[in-house]
N, C-alpha and C positions, 0 to 999 in steps of 0.2 A: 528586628527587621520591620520597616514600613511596608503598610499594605493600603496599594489604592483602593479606592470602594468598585464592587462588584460593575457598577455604571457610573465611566464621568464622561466628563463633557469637554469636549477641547475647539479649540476652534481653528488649530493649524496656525498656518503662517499668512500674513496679504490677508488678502479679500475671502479666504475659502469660509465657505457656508461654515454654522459648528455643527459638530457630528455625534453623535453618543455611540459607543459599541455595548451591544447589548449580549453576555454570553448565548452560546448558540442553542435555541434549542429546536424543541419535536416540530412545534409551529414553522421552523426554515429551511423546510424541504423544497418549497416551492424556491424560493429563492433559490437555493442550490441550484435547481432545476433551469433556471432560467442565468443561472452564470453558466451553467454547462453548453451554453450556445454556441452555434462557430466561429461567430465574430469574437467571442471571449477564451474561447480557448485554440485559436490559433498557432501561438507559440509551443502549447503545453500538449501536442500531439492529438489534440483533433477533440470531440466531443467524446463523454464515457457514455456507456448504455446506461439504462436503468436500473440494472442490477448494481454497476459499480456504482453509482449515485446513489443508492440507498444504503448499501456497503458505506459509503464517503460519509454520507450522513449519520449515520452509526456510528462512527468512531468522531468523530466533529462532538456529537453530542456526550458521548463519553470521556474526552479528553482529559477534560478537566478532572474528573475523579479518578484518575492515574495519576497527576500530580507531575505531569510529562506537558504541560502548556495548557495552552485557551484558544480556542476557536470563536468570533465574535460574530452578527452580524450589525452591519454599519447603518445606523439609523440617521439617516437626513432630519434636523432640527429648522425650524418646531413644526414643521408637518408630519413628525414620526415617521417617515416612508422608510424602508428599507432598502438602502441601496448599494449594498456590497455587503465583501465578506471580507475581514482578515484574522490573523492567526500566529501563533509562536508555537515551535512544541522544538523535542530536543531530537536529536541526530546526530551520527558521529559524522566526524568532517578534521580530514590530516590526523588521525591519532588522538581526539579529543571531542567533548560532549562538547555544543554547542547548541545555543538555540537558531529556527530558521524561522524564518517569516514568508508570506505571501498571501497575495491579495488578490481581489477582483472590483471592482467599480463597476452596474451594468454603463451600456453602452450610451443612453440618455442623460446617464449623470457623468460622465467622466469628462474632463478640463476646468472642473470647476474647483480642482484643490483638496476634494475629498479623501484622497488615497492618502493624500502626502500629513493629511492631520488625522487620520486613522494611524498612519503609521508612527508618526510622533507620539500617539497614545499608548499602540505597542512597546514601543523604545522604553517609554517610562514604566510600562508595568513590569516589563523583560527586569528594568534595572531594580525598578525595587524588590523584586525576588528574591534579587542577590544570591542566585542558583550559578551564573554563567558567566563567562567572561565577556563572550561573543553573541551579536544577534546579529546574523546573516541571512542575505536574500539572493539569490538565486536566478536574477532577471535572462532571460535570452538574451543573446548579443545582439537580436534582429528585433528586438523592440524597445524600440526610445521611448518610448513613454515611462515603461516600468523602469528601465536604468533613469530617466529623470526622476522618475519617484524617489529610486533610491539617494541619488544628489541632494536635494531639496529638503529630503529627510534627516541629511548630515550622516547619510553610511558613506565610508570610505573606500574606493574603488580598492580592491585585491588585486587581481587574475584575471584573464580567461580561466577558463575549467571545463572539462566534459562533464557531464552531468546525465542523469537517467532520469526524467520525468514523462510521463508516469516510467513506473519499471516496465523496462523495456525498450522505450522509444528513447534513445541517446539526441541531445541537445548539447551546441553550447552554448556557454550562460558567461555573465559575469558575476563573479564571487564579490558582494559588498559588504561589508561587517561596521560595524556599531560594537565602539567598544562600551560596554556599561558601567565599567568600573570606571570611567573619567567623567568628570563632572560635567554635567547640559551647558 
């Protein structure tokens, strides 16, 4: 099995800045803290209190030592800044283990491309696992941005779908998948 290195570097597609994703850790609570906004979590049922933020952040930083995904955050090159977060871990979905994706970009950085070469970065770690068939994301119907994410990225439109994000707050979304067993 090939294994990407812990940190690379991609630079996406077009013009987008390059990005590094750096696995998550104790140091990006703040960050968290500041995706958890309301401009940023609009779609995804409103902002979490602090308790489920540090909750969030606790299992973010633990992911990876379950062997169940990675949680990153997105470092803007070469001024290091942090500026988002994405993520793969598994989920059942129709009867079968799948990996899921999602992101955040804050709100200063977003249209410049960063989402879409963080996510390409995902794509490629998801595939050399070689754990899943599927890497799916979960966008709202009612936001184009992240469904363009998903396009740009080369996931394949599914479905509509009902969806529970967080649990509890029902969504529809659309179901976009990335098959990783086919060649980039």
């Amino acid at each position: 099995m090939s294994e990407l290195p812990e940190t690379s570097e991609r630079s996406g597609q077009g013009e987008a800045p390059p990005v590094r994703l750096d696995p998550w850790a104790e140091t990006d609570l703040d960050l968290l803290r500041r995706i958890n906004a309301p401009e940023m979590t609009e779609h995804l049922g409103g902002p979490e209190t602090e308790e489920k933020i540090l909750d969030r952040h606790s299992r973010y930083v633990d992911i990876a030592g379950k062997g169940t995904g990675h949680m990153f955050s997105v470092v803007l090159l070469p001024g290091l800044q942090r500026v988002g977060i994405i993520g793969y871990w598994e989920r059942d979905w129709q009867g079968k283990t799948v990996y899921e994706t999602g992101w955040g970009v804050l709100p200063e950085f977003q249209g410049r491309g960063i989402a879409v070469a963080a996510a390409l970065d995902v794509i490629a770690r998801a595939r050399a696992e070689r754990s899943h068939r599927y890497l799916h994301a979960y966008p709202s119907v009612g936001h184009p941005a992240s469904n363009a994410i998903c396009r740009k990225a080369g996931f394949q439109f599914v479905a509509e779908c009902d969806f529970e994000y967080p649990q509890g707050n029902p969504i529809r979304c659309n179901d976009w998948r990335v098959d990783l067993t086919a060649n980039p």
